[in-house]
C-alpha positions in Angstrom: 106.1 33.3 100.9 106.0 34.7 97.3 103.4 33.6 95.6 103.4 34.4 91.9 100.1 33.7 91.2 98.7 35.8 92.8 100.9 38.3 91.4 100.1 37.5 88.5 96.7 38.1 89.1 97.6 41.9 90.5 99.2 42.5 87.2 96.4 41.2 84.9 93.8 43.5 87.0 96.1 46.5 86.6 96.3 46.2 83.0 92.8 45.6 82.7 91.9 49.0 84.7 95.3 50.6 83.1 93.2 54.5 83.4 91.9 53.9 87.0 95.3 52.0 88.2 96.6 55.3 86.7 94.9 58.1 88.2 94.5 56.3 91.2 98.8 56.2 91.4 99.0 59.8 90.3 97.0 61.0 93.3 99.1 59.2 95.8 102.3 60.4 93.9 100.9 64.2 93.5 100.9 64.0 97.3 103.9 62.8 98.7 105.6 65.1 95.3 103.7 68.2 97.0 104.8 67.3 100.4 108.3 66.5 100.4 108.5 70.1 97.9 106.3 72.6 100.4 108.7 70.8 102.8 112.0 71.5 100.7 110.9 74.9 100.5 110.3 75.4 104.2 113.5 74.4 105.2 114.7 76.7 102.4 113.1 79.5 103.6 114.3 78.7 107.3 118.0 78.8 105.7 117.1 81.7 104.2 116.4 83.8 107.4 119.2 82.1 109.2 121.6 83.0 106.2 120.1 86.7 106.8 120.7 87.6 110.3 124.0 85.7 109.8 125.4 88.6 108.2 125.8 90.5 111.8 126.1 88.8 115.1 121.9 87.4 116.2 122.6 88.9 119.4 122.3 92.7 118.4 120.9 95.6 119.6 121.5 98.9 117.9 120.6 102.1 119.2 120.3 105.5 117.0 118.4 108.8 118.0 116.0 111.2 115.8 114.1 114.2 116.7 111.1 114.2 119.0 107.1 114.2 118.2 105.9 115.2 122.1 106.1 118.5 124.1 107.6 117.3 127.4 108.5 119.1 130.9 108.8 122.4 129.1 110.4 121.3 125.7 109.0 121.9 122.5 109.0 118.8 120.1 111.4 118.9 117.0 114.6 118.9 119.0 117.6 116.5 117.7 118.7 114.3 120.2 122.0 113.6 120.2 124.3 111.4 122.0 127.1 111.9 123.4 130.0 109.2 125.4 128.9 109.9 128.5 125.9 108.0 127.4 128.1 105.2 126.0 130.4 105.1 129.1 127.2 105.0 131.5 125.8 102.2 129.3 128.8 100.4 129.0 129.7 100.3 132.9 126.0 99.8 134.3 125.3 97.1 132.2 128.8 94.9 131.7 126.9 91.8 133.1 124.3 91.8 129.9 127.5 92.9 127.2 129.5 90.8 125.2 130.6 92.9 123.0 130.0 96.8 122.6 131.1 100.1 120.3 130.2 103.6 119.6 130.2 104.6 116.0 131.0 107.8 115.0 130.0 109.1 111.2 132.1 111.1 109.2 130.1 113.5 106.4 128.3 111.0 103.3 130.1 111.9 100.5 133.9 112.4 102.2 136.0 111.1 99.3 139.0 108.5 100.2 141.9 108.8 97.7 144.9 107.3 96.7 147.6 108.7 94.2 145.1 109.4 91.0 142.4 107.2 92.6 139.4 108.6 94.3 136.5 106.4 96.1 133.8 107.6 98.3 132.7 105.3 101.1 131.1 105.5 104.2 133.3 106.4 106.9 132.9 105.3 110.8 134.7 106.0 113.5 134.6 102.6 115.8 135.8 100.8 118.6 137.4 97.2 118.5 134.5 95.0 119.0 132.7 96.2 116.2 134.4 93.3 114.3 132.8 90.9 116.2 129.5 93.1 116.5 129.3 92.9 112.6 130.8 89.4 111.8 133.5 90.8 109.6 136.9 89.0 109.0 140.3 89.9 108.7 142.0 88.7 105.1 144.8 90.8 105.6 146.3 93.0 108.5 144.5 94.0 111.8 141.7 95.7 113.0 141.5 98.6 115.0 142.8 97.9 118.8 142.7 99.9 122.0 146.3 101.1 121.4 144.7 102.9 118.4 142.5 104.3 120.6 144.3 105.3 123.0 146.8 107.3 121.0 144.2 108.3 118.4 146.4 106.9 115.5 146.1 107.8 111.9 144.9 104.3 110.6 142.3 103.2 108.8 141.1 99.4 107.9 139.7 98.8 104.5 137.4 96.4 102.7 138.0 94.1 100.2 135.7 96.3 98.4 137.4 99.2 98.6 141.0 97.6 97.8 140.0 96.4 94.9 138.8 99.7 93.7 141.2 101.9 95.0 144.4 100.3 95.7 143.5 98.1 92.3 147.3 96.7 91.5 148.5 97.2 94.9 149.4 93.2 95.8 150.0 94.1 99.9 147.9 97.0 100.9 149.8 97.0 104.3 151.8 100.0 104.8 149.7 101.8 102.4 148.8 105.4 103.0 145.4 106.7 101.5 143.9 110.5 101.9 140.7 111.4 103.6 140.5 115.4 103.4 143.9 115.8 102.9 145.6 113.8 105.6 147.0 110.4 105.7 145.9 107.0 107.1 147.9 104.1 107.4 146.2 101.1 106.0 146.4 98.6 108.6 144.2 95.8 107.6 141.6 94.6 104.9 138.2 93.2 106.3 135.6 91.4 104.4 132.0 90.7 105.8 129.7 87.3 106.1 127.2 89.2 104.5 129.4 89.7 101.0 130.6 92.7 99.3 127.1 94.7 99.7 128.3 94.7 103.4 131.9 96.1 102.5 130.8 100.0 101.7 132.8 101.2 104.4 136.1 101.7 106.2 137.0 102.1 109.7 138.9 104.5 111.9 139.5 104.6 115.9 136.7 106.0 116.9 138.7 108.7 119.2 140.8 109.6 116.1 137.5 110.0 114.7 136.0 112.2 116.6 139.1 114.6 116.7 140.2 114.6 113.3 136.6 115.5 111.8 135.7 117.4 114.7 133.3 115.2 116.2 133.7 116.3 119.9 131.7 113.8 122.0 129.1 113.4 119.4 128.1 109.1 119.1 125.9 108.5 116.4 125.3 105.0 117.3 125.4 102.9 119.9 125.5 99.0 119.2 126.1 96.2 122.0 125.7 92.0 121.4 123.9 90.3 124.8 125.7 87.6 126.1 124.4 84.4 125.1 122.2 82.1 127.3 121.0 78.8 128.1 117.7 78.8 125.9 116.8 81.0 122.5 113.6 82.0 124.8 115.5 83.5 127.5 118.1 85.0 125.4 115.2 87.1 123.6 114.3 87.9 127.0 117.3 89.1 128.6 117.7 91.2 125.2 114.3 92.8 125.5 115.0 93.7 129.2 118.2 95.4 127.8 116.7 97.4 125.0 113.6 98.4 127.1 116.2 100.0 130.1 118.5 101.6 128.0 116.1 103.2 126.3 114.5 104.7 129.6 118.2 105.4 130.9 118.4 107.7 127.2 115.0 109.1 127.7 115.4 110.6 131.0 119.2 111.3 130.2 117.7 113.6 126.8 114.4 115.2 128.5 112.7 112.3 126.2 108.6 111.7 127.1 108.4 107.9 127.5 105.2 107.6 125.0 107.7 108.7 122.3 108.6 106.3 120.0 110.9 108.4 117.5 113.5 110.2 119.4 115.3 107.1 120.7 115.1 103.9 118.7 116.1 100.5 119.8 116.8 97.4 117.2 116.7 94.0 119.2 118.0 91.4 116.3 116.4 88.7 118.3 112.9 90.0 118.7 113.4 90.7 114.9 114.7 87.1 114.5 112.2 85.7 117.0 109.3 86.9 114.9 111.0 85.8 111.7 111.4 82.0 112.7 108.0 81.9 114.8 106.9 82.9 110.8 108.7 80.5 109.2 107.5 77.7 111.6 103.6 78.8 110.9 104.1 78.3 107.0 105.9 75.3 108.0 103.2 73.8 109.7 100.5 75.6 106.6 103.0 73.2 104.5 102.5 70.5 106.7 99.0 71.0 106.5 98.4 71.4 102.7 100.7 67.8 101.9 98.8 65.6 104.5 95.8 66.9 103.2 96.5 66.0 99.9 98.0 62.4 100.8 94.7 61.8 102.1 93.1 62.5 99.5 95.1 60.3 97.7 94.5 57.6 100.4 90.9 58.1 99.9 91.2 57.4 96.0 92.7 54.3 96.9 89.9 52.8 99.1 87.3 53.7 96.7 89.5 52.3 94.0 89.4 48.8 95.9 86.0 49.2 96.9 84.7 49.2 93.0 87.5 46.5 92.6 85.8 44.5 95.2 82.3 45.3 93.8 83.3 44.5 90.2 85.0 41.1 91.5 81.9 39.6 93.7 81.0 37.1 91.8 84.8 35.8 91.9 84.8 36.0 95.4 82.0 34.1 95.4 83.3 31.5 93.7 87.1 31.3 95.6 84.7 31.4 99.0 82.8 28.4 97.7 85.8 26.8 96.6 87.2 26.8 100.0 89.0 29.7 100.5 89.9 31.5 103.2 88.6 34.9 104.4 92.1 35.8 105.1 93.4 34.9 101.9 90.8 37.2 100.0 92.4 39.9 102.7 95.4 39.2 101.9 94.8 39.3 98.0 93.3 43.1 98.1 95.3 44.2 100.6 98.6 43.1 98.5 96.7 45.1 95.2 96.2 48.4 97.7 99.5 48.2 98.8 101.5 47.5 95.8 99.6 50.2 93.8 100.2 52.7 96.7 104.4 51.9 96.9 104.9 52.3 93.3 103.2 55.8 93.8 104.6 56.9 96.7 108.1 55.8 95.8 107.7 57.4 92.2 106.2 60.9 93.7 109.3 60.8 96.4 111.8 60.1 93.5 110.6 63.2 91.4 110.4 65.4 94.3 114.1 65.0 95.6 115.2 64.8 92.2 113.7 68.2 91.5 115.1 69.6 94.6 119.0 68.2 94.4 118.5 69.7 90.6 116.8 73.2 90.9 117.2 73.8 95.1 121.3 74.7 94.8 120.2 77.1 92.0 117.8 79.0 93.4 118.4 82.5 93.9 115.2 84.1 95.9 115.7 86.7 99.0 115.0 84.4 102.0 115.0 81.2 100.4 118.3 79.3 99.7 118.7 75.7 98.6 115.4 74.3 99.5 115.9 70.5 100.5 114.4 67.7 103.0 115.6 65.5 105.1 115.6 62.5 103.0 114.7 60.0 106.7 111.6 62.4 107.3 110.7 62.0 103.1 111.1 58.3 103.6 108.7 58.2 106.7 106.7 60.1 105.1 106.4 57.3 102.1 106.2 54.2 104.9 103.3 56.1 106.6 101.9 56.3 103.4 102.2 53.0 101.6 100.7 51.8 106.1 97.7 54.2 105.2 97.2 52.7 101.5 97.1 49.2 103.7 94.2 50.3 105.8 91.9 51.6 103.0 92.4 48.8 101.2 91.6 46.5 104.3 87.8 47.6 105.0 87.0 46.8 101.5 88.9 43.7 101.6 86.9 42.6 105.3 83.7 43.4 103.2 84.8 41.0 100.5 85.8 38.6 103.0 82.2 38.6 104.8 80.1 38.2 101.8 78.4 34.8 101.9 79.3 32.6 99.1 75.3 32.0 97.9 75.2 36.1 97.7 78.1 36.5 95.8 77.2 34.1 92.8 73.8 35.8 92.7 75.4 38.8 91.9 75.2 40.4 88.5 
């Protein structure tokens, strides 16, 4: 039942103790503000990451070769391994129940310049096979990508980027049908890609890898191999079958090239999900540091509160006194210092929650860090947050209410 009164009563004390009602609401506030932001920024971080690996498929594993570091079975170290499609085929066939999706790339020269008429670019050039789209989470806005017939007949086409269209082709409204120059002979344009990633993803263009190979005399020569795993049931086990991948296909190309096992620079292995594993076992550690730091400062603000009511209790003894020996309740002096604790620790909470997500909807979709993007919180888990709060604010105002309920009448008037 609303008893105005004894609001009444709530206000008068609060503007009485306007400083300590204050700084009493500001520590509450600063805490559920610092929680529901370290919280923001840890689900902006996690987007972040996500946002990151989205740019090629999670499921990756890349292989590339160097030189080796180790003396092994009569082989001196500096020799450049190189792979060749034997290694790709072997791969490719052994291991069809683990790929999804698979291609050799071949790399023509850095520096080969693509032209066009009077235009001239120069792009990375790779020769690859048709699942690299998928491999690299590109998209078609126009045209085709490469497709086995390509292969197969080692056709004269070449698929662009955005990028490069815009550059090169500049007024050309359909690039289809287009022919452009690389050392002289022609490629048909057959399609223009663009990437997940954006346009710092789009600084290449694609050829069938066997025209590739034979047009810029590659012979069997694969600079890199890259597969996707299929998916499974659990992220855990996926990370698992992936790491089982890497590891074998790395000892199938180490006794393939005369490689010692112990070295770790003449065949290199990128698993995206160990990468990404690592990442997100990160991101939940500084979620839970966040976690850590907010609670810890609610409860300090929790702890203001029941001193707060226990010098409010101390400075209203005599007053107690006096309802006690006028017949009331012990409940009812509960009931009037809990109603204080709680009201005082509301208005915080509620003010610190509005700031916090009004900071967040304002500056979150503007923020432009690597690995953080639009910080926000679940506005259920901020509310919680506030209800667990404003239940915590109720119990340290309770003890010092049960003290001021138990203190006997006679004591109470004695004291000055």
């Amino acid at each position: 039942m609303f008893d105005i009164d004894r609001w009444q009563e709530i206000f008068e004390t609060i503007h009485k103790n306007k400083l300590r009602t204050f700084l009493t609401g500001l520590s509450v506030a600063s805490g559920i503000f610092i929680l529901v932001v370290l919280l923001g920024f840890g689900r902006g971080m996690e987007n972040g990451i996500r946002k990151e690996f989205e740019r090629d498929a999670t499921n990756r594993v890349v292989v590339w070769t160097q030189s080796t570091t180790k003396e092994y079975k009569g082989l001196n170290p500096g020799r450049r391994i190189q792979m060749k499609n034997d290694n790709f085929d072997y791969i490719s066939q052994n291991f069809k129940d683990q790929i999804e999706f698979r291609s050799g790339i071949f790399r023509v020269a850095w520096g080969t310049t693509i032209n066009y008429k009077k235009e001239s670019v120069s792009y990375s050039i790779q020769g690859v096979y048709p699942n690299y789209q998928q491999i690299e989470n590109q998209y078609m806005t126009s045209g085709r990508f490469i497709n086995q017939s390509d292969l197969d007949s080692k056709s004269k086409v070449i698929v662009i980027s955005g990028k490069v269209a815009k550059e090169l082709l500049k007024e050309v409204e359909d690039p289809m049908e287009e022919y452009v120059q690389i050392n002289g002979i022609n490629f048909k344009v057959i399609g223009v890609y663009s990437d997940a990633g954006g346009e710092r993803e789009e600084d290449a263009v694609f050829l069938p890898f066997t025209t590739a190979q034979s047009v810029f005399n590659g012979q069997d020569r694969i600079n890199n191999l890259t597969f996707t795993i299929k998916p499974e049931k659990t992220f855990d086990k996926s990370v698992a079958v992936s790491n089982e991948f890497a590891a074998e296909i790395k000892a199938y190309l180490q006794e393939s090239h005369i490689v010692a096992p112990d070295d770790n620079s003449a065949i290199n292995v990128y698993n995206s999900q160990d990468e990404a594993k690592r990442f997100f076992t990160l991101t939940d550690n500084i979620a839970f540091f966040f976690w850590f730091v907010g609670v810890c400062t609610i409860i300090a603000g929790v702890v203001g509160v029941s001193n707060i009511m226990l010098i409010i209790v101390k400075e209203r003894t005599r007053e107690i006194g006096i309802r006690k020996a006028l017949g009331a309740k012990p409940w009812s002096i509960v009931g009037m210092i809990l109603q204080e604790s709680i009201f005082v620790t509301a208005v915080s909470g509620f003010a610190g929650l509005i700031l916090s997500m009004g900071l967040l909807e304002i500056v979150g979709p503007n923020v432009e860090v690597d690995y953080v993007v639009n910080p926000s919180v679940d506005f259920s888990i901020a509310m919680t947050m506030v209800f667990v709060l404003i239940a915590a604010g109720a119990i340290a105002g309770f003890f010092p209410a049960w003290r001021a309920a138990n203190i006997q009448p006679i004591e109470a008037l004695r004291d000055e």
